[in-house]
N, C-alpha and C positions, 0 to 999 in steps of 0.2 A: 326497410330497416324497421323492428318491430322497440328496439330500447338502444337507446347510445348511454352508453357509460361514460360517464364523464369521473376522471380522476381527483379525489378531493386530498389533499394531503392533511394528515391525523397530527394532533394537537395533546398528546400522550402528555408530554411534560405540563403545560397549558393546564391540564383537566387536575392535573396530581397537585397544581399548587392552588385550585380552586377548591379542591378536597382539604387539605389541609390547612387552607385560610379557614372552612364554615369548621372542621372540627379545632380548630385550635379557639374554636370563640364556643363552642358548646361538644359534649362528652359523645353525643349520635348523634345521625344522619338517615333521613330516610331516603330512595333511590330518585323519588321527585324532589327535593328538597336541591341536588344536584343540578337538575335537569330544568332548565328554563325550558315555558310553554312556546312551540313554536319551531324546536333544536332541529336542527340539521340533523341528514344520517350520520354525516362524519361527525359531529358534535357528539351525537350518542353514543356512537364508537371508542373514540378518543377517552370517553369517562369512563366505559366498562373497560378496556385497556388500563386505565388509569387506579380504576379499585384492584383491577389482580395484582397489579404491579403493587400498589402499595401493603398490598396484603400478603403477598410475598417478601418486599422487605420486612414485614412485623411490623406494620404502623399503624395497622388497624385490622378489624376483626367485621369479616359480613356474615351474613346468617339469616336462612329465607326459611322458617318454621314449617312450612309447607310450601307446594310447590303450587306458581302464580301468586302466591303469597309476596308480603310486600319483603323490601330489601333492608336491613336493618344493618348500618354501616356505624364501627362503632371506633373510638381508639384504642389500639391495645396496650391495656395496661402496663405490660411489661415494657412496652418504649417509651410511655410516661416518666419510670424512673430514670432510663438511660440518659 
């Protein structure tokens, strides 16, 4: 056996209400600012699951200026006033 996969179960909800505890205290976010030193693959997973989803609801806005470039996670404005 050259890799066993071991099943981790993903923490979607977990990661979305850790994104909106650090934006509801400041306007961005950067993609390490998320990510404690150290994170688990599911950890990582679970957060990028976590910004599409909320980017999808309209809660926030990312935007990577170039590509390897940093991740620039922001609120969007228009759910500020909702």
């Amino acid at each position: 056996v050259l890799h066993d996969v071991v099943p981790r179960a993903l923490d979607v909800a977990g990661a979305m209400g850790g994104v909106r505890g650090v934006l509801a205290a400041r306007a961005s976010a950067r993609w390490g600012d998320l990510i404690p030193l150290g994170a688990e693959p599911w950890q990582i997973l679970s957060m990028l699951l976590a910004l599409l989803e909320l980017a999808k609801l309209g809660e926030l806005r990312l935007a990577q200026p170039r590509p390897f470039g940093p991740l620039d996670i922001r609120r969007d404005a228009a759910s500020q006033a909702a």
